[in-house]
C-alpha positions in Angstrom: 20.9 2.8 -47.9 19.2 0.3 -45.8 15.2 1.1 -45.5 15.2 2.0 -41.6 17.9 4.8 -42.6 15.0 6.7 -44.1 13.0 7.0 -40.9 13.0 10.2 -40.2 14.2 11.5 -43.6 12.1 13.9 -46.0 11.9 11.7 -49.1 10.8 13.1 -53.2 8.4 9.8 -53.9 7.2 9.6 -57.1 3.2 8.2 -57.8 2.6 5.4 -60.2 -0.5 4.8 -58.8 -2.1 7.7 -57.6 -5.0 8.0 -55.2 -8.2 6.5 -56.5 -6.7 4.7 -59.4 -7.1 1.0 -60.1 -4.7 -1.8 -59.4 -4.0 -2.8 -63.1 -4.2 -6.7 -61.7 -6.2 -7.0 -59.0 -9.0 -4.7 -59.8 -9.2 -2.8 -56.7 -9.2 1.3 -55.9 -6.0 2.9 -54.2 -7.6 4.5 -51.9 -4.0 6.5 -50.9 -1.4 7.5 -53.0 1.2 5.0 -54.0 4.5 5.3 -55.5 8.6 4.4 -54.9 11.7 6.4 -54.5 13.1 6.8 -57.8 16.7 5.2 -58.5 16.5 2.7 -55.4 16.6 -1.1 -55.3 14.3 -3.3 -52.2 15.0 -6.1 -51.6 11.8 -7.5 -54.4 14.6 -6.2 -57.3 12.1 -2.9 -57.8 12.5 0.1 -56.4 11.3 0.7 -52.6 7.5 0.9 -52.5 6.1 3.6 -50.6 2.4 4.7 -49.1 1.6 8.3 -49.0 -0.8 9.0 -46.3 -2.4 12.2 -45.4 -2.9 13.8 -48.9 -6.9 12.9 -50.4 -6.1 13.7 -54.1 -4.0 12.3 -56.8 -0.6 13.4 -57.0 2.6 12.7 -59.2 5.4 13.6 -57.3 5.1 14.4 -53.6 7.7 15.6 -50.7 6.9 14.0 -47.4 8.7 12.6 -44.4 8.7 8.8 -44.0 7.3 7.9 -40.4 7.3 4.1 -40.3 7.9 0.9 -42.5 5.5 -1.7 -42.9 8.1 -4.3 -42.4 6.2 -7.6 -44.3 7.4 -11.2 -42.2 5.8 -13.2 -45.3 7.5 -11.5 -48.6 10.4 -8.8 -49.3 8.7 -6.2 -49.9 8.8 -3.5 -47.0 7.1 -0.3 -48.0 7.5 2.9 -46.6 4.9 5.2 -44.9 5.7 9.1 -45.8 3.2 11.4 -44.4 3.2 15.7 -45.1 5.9 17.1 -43.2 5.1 17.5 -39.7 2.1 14.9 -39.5 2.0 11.6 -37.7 -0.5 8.4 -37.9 -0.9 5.8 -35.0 0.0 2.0 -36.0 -3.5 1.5 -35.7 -4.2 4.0 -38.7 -1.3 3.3 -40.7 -2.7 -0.5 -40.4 -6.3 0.7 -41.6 -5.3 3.1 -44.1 -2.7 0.1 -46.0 -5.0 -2.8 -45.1 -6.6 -2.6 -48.8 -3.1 -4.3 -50.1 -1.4 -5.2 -46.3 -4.3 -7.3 -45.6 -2.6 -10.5 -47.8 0.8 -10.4 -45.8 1.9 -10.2 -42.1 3.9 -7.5 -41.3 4.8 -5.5 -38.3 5.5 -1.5 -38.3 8.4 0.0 -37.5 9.4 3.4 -36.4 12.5 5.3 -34.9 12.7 4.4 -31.5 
């Protein structure tokens, strides 16, 4: 499954760094939820990276539908935006919501047309 197949989808992602939790390198808070879709390989070798906007706590797992990709022009590492089902972000918040990590790479957003 290619990464734009999921726009659209309702995806299971699980958290392996939930929200407010520390980057274990780089020192600095998550301030959303991020995880990856179990049992899937990105094009980085790891499974696909997701953001989880839209839900202030710390969760493990989390059912959501993915609304955009942050597509990333400098690396290989797209990463998926999956929002509560029925919810919906601008590019313009999906940019400042992801900027804590997004900031380092240029990317572009895409969505279903």
């Amino acid at each position: 499954m290619k990464n734009k197949d999921y726009l659209g989808k309702i995806i299971k992602v699980k958290m392996d760094r939930p929200f407010g939790t520390k980057h274990p390198k780089h020192g600095f808070i998550y301030p959303v939820n991020y995880g990856y879709i179990p049992n899937t390989i990105s094009d980085d070798g790891e499974e696909i990276d997701v953001y989880l906007l839209g839900v202030f706590e710390p969760v493990k797992e989390y059912e959501g539908e993915c609304i955009a990709i942050i597509h990333r022009t400098n690396d290989n590492d797209d990463k998926l935006v999956v929002v509560p089902i029925g919810k919906n972000y601008s590019n313009d918040a999906i940019n400042a919501l992801t900027e804590f990590q997004e900031q380092y790479f240029e990317h572009i957003i895409i969505r279903n047309e």
